[in-house]
C-alpha positions as CSV (number, residue, x, y, z in Angstrom):
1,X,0.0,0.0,0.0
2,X,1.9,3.5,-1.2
3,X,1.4,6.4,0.4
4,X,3.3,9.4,1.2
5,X,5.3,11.0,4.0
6,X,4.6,13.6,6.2
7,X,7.3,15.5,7.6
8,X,9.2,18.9,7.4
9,X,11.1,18.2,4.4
10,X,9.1,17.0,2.0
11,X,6.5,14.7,0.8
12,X,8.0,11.2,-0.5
13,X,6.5,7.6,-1.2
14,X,6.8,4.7,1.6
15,X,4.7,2.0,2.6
16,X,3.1,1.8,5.3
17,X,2.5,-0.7,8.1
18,X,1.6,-3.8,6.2
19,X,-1.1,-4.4,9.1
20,X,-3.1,-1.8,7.7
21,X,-4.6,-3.5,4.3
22,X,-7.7,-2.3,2.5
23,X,-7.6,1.5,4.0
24,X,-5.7,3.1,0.9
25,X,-8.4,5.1,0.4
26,X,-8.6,6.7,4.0
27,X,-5.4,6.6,4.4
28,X,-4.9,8.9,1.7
29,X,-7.5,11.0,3.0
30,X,-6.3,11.5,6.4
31,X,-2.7,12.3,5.0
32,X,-4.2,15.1,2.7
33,X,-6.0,16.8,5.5
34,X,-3.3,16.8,7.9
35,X,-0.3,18.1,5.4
36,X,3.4,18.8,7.1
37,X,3.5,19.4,10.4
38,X,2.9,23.2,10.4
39,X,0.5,23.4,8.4
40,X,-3.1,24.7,9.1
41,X,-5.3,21.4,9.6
42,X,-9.7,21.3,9.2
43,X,-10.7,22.2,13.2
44,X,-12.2,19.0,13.3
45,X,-12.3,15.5,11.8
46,X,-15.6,12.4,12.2
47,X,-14.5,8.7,11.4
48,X,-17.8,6.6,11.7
49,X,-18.5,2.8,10.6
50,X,-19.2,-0.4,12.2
51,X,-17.3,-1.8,14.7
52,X,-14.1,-3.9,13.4
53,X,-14.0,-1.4,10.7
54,X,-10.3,-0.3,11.4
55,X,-11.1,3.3,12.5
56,X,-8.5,3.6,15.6
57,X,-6.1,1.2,14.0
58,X,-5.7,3.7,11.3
59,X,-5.5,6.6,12.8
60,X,-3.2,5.3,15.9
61,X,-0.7,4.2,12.9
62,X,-0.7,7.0,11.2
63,X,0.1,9.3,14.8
64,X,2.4,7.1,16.0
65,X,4.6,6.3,12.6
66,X,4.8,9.9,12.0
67,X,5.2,11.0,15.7
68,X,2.6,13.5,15.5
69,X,2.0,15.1,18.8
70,X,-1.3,13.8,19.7
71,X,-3.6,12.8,22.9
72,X,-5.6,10.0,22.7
73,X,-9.1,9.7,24.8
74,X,-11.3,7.1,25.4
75,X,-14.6,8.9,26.1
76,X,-15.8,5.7,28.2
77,X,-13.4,6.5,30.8
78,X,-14.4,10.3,31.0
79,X,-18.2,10.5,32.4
80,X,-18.1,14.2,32.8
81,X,-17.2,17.4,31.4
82,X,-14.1,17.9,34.1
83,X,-12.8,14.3,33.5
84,X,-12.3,14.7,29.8
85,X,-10.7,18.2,30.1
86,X,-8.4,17.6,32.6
87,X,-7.9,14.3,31.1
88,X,-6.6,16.3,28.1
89,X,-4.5,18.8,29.7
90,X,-2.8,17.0,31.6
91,X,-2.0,14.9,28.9
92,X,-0.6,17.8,26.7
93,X,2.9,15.9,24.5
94,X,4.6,18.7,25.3
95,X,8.1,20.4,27.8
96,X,8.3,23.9,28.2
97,X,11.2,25.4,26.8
98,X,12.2,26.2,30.4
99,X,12.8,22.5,31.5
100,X,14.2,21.8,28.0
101,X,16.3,24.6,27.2
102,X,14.5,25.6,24.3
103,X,14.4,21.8,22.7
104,X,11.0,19.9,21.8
105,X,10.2,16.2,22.7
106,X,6.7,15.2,21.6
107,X,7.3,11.9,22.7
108,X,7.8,13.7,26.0
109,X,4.6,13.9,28.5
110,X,3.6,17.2,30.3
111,X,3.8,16.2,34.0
112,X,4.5,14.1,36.2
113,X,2.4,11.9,38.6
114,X,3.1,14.6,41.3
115,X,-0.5,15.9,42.7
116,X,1.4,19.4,43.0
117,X,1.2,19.6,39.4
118,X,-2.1,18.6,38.5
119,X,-4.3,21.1,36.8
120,X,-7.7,21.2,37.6
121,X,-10.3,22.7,35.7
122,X,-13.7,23.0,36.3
123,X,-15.8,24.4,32.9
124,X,-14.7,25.3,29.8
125,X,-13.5,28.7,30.1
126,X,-10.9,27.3,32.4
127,X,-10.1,25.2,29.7
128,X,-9.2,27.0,27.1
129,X,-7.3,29.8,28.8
130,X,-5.5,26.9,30.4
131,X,-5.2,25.0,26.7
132,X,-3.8,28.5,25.4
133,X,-1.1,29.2,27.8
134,X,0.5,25.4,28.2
135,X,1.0,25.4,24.5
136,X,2.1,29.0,23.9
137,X,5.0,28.3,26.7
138,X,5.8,25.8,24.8
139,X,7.5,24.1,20.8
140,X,4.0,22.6,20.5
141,X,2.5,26.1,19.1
142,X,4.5,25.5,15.9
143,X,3.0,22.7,15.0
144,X,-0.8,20.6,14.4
145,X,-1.5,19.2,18.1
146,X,-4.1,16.2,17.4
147,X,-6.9,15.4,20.1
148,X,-8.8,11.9,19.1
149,X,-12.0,10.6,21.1
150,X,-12.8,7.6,21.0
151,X,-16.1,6.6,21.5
152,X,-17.0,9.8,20.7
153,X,-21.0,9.0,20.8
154,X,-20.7,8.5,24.7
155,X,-20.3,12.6,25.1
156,X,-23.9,12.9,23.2
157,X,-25.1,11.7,26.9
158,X,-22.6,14.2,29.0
159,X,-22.7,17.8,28.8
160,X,-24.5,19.5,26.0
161,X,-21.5,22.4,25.7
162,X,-19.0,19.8,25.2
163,X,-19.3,18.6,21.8
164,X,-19.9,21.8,19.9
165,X,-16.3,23.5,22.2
166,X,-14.4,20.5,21.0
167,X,-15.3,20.8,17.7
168,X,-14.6,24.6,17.9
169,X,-11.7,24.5,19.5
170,X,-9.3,25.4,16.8
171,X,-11.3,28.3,16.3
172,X,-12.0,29.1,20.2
173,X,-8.0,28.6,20.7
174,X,-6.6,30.5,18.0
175,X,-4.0,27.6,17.7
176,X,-3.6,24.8,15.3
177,X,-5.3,22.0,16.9
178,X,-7.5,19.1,15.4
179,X,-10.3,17.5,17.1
180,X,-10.6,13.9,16.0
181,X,-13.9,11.3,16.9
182,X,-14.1,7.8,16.5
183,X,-17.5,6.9,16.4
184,X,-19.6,3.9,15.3
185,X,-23.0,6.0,14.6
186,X,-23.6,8.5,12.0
187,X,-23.0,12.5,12.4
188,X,-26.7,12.8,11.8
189,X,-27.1,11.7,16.0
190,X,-24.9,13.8,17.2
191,X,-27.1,17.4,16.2
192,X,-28.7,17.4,19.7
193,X,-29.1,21.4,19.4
194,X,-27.1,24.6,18.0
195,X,-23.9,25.6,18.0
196,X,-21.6,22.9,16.1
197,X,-19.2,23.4,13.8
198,X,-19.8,20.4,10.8
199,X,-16.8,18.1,11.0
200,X,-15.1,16.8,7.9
201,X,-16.8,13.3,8.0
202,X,-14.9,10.1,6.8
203,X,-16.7,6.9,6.3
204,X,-15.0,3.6,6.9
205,X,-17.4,0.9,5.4
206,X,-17.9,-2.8,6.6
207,X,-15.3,-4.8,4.6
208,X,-15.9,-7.0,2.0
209,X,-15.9,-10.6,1.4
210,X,-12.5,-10.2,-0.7
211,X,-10.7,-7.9,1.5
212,X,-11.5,-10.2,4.9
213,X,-10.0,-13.1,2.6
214,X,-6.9,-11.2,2.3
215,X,-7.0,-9.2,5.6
216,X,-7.3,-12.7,7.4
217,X,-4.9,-14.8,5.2
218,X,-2.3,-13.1,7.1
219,X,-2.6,-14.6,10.1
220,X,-1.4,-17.9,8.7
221,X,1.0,-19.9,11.0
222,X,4.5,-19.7,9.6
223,X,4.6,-23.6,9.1
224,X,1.4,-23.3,6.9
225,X,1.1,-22.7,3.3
226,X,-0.4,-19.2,2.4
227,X,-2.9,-21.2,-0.2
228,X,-3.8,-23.6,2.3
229,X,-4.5,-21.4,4.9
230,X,-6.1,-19.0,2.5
231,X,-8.5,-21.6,1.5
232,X,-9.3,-22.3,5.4
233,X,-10.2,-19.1,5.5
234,X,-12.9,-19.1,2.5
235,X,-14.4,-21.8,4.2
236,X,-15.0,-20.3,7.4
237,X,-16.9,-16.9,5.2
238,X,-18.9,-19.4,3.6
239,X,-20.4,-20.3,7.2
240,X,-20.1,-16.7,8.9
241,X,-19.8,-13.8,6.5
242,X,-23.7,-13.8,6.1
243,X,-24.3,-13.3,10.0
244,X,-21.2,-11.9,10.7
245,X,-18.9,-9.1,9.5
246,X,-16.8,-8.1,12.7
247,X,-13.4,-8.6,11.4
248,X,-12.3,-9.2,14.6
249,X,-14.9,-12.0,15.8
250,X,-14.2,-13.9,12.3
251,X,-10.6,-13.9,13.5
252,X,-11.6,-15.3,16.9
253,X,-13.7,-17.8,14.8
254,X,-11.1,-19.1,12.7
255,X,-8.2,-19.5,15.1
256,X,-10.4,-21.6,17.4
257,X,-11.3,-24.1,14.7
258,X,-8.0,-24.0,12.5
259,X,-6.5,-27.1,14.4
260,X,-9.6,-29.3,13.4
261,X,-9.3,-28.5,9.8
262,X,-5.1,-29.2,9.7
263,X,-5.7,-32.2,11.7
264,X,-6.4,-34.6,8.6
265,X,-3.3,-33.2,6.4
266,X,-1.0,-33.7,9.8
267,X,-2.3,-37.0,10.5
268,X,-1.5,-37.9,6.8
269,X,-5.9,-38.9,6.5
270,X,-6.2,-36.9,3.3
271,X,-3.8,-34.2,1.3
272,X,-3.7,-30.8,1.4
273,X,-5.6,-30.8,-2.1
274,X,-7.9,-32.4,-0.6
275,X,-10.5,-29.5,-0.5
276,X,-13.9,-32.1,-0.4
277,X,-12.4,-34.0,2.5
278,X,-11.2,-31.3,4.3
279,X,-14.9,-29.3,3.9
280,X,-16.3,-32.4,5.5
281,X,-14.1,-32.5,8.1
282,X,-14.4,-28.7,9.4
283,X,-18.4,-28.4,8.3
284,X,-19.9,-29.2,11.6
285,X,-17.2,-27.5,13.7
286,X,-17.5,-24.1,11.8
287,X,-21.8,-24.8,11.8
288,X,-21.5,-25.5,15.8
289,X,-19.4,-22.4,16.1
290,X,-22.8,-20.6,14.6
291,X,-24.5,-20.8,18.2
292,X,-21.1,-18.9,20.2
293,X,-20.9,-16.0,17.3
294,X,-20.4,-12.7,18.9
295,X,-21.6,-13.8,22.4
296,X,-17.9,-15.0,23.4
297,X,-19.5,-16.9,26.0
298,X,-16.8,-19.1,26.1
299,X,-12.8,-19.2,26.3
300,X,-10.6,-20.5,23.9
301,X,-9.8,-23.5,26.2
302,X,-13.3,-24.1,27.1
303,X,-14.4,-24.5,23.4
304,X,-10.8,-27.0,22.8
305,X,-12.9,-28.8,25.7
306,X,-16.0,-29.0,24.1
307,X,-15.3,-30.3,20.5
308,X,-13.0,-32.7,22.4
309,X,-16.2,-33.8,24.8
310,X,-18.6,-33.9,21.6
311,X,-16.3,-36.7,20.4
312,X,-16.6,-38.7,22.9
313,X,-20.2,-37.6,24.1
314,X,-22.8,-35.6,21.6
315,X,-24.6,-34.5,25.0
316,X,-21.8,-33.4,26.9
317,X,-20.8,-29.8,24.7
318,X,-24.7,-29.2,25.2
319,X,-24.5,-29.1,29.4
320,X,-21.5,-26.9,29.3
321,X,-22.6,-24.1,27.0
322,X,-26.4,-24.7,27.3
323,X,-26.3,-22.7,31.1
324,X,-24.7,-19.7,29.8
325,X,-26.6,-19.3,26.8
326,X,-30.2,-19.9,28.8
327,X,-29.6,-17.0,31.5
328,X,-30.5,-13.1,30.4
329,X,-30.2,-9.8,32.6
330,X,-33.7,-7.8,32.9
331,X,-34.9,-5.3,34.8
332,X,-36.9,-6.8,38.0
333,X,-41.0,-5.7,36.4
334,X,-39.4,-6.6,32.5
335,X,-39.1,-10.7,33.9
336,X,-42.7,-10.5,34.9
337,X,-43.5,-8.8,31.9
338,X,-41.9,-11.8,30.1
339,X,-43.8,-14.4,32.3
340,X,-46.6,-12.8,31.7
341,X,-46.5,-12.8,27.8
342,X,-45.0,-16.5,28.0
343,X,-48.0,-17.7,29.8
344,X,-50.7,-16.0,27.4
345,X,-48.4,-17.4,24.4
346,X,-48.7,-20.8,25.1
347,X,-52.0,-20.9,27.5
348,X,-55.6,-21.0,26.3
349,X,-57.5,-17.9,27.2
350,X,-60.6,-20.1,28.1
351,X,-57.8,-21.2,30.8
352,X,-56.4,-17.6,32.4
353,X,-59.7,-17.5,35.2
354,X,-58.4,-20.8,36.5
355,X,-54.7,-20.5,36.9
356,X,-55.2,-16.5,37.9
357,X,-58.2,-16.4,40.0
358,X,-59.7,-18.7,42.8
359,X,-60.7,-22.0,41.8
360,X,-61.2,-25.3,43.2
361,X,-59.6,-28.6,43.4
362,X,-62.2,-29.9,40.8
363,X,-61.5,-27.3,37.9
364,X,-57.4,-28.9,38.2
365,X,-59.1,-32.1,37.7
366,X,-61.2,-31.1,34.8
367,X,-58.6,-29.8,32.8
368,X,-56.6,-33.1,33.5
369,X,-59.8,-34.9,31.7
370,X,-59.9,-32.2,29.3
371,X,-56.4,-32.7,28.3
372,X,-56.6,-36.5,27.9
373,X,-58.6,-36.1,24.7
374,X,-56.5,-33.4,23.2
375,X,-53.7,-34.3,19.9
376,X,-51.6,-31.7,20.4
377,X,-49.4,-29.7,23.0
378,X,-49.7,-25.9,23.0
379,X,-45.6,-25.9,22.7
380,X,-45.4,-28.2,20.0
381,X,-48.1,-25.7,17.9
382,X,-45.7,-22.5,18.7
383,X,-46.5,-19.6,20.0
384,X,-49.8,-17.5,19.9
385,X,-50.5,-13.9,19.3
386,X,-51.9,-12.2,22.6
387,X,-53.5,-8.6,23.0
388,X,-51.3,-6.2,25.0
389,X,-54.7,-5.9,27.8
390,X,-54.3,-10.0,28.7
391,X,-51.0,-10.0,29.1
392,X,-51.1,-6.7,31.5
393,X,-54.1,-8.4,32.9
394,X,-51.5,-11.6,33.7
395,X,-49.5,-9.3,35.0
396,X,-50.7,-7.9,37.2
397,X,-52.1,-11.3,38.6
398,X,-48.7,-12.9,39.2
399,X,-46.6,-9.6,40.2
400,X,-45.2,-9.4,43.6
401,X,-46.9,-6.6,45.3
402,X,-49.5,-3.8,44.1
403,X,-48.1,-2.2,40.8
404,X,-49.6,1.2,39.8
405,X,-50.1,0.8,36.1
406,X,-47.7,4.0,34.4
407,X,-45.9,5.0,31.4
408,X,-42.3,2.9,32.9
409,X,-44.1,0.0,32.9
410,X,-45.3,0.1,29.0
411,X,-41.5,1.4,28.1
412,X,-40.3,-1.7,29.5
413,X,-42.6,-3.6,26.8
414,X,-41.2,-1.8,24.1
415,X,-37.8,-2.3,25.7
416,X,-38.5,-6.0,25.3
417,X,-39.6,-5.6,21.9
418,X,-36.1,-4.2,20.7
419,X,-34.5,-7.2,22.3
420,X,-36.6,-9.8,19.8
421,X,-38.0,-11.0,23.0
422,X,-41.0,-10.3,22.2
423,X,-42.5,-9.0,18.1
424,X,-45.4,-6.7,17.6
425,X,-48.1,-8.1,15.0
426,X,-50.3,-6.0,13.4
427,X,-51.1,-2.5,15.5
428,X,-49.4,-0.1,12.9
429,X,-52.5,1.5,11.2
430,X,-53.3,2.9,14.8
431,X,-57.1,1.5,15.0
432,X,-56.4,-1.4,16.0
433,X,-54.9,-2.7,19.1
434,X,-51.5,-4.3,18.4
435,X,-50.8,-7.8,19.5
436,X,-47.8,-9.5,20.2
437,X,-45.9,-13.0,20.7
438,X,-43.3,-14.0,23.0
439,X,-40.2,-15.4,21.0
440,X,-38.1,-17.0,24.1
441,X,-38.1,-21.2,24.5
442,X,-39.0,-22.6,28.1
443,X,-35.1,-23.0,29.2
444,X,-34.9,-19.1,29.2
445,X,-38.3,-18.4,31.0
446,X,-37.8,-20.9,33.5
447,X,-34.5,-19.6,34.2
448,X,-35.9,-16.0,34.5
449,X,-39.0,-17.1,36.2
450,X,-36.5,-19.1,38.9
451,X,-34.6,-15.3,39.6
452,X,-37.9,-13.8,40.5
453,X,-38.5,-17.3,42.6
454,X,-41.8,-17.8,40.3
455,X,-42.7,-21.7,39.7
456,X,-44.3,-20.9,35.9
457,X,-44.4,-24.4,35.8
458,X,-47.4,-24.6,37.7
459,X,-49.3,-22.1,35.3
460,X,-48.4,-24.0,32.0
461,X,-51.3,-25.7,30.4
462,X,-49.3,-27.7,28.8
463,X,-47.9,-29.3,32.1
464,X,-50.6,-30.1,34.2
């Protein structure tokens, strides 16, 4: 990949980090907005695509390669306005000509870990008239100091000054500084009100099926052919790159399961032409490895463990992953919610009065006889659409406590909704009332009905 230099002298050709593949084109953009060292850069700079995309690799390379002075902020780590600004100057690459006798290291840091020489700083004014004097004491002035968030969407939620001063800051300075986010959203979220300067926006796009192939053929082992490996690796998108385009979970992906597909060319089974041979071989690893994408709920050793285990006992990967997979974090009123719409799912409605009002002994012993000449189960059928007013009816049956119906509660519906734990049918034309299903199998809702200590078992119709 041949791009150019950037430094004092002159601009001339070099290539870059060979880490760094299928980024020529933002490469080349970065280096034509930033020019030599002293020259005047665009205030501010937005790099936005998914995640896995290469955004901080790029621009960490480029920083570092051309030891540009620079400061470099996650925005998780800085909740507030005072945590990022102090964050940054106290971070400053920069010696005052005083302690350096009128040399410049911008590898160099601006303090020390002594408390005495912590600046604190409280709002923005501070900031900037602090901002202004550390670099005019100092070499830094005279050149393009770089400030990159990452994780920029995380300051949308912080303090409603901050985003439109950091992206003016070149211009509220009056030095030559560049503000750079990282962000996986689009500018278009970030215009919460007035006042911001429009950055100059770069997009890095997911990557393509051909440029993972040759992104990922790198990693082969030394002792491995390039071809073979790179046909390894053109199995494994033929399995994932439908469901999966994190460059960095396909790498996960293919060194767990690279030793099952050499094993057959090491043990001398089959050659290394062998392409129909070794596709059989590594099919139902790469297809098992479907059910663990993204959710890295276990270790590399713990999957060796379960492929070895599956050998020797199909049921014995199932209990160790099965757990893990089965358990899911809600908020105390969303698990009822979830009960509730589990139980209308899969109960008759001629059934709700008996399991959620006072009954007898005899009604149990009806629906025992009732059952008896029945085909089919309610679970094997799927579930059932419900109305929205049966399942807050449930609800509010099996809840611990009196629950004042309010606007948290319906949130929480829609909340479950987005997490495809529940889908909406019908209800868009506004007239009439929406209905819904629950999506979740009985593992998960009795493990969520077992945190809330709720036996849901005895409110199935199904087991009776």
């Amino acid at each position: 990949m041949e791009t150019s230099t950037h430094d004092g002298d002159g601009m001339e050709d070099y290539t870059l980090d060979r880490n760094i593949l299928c980024r020529e084109v933002q490469i080349k953009t970065l280096l034509a907005l930033f020019g030599r060292r002293e020259h005047s850069t665009p205030g501010s700079v937005f790099l936005y695509g998914h995640t896995g995309t290469g955004k901080t690799l790029v621009i960490q390379a480029l920083l570092e390669y051309y030891k540009l002075p620079h400061i470099f902020i996650n925005c998780v780590e800085c909740s507030s306005l005072r945590f990022l600004v102090e964050e940054i100057l106290n971070n400053l690459p920069l010696k005052s000509q005083t302690d350096t006798g009128g040399a410049s290291d911008m590898e160099g840091t601006g303090f020390d870990d002594d408390e005495d020489r912590f600046i604190r700083c409280d709002d923005l004014t501070d900031f900037v008239r602090s901002f202004k004097s550390l670099i005019a004491d100092s070499e830094l002035k005279k050149e393009t100091l770089y400030i990159v968030l990452d994780k920029a969407e995380r300051l949308r939620s912080t303090n409603s000054v901050i985003l439109p001063a950091l992206l003016r800051l070149q211009e509220l300075s009056g030095l030559n500084v560049c503000t750079i986010m990282i962000s996986e959203i689009v500018w278009e979220k970030f215009r919460t009100g007035t006042g911001f300067c429009e950055p100059y926006c770069i997009n890095f796009p997911d990557y393509t099926r051909q440029e993972l192939l040759e992104i990922m053929s790198v990693d082969a082992p030394p002792d491995v052919d390039r071809e073979l490996y790179a046909m390894y690796i053109n199995m494994v998108l033929s399995v994932f790159h439908m469901v999966c385009r994190d460059l960095r979970e396909l790498r996960h992906i293919a060194r767990l399961n690279f030793d099952y597909f050499i094993d057959p060319v090491n043990n001398g089974d089959c050659e290394a032409t062998s392409t129909r041979k070794l596709w059989r071989n590594i099919e139902p690893h790469l297809k098992k490895a479907l059910k663990t994408v993204y959710l890295r709920e276990v270790s590399s050793h713990q999957w060796e463990l379960m492929q070895q285990a599956e050998l020797a006992d199909d049921d014995s990967s199932q209990a160790i992953v099965a757990p893990s997979r089965s358990h899911v974090e809600l908020p105390f009123y969303s698990k009822f919610l979830l009960i509730a719409a589990y139980l209308a799912s899969y109960n008759p409605i001629k059934c709700d009065r008996r399991f959620f009002a006072k009954y007898s002994k005899s009604s149990r012993r009806m629906t025992k006889l009732i059952k008896k000449n029945e085909r089919a189960s309610n679970h094997l059928l799927g579930p059932k659409t419900f109305s929205i007013d049966r399942m807050m009816a449930i609800f509010y049956s099996i809840v611990e406590g009196k629950v004042i119906p309010s606007a948290h509660i319906y949130i929480q519906i829609s909340s479950l909704v987005s997490l495809h734990l529940l889908s909406q049918v019908g209800g868009e034309d506004k007239i009439s009332a929406p209905k819904y299903k629950c999506l979740v199998t009985l593992d998960v809702i009795r493990n969520i009905a077992r945190t809330v200590q709720f036996d849901i078992m005895r409110y199935l119709y199904d087991f009776l």
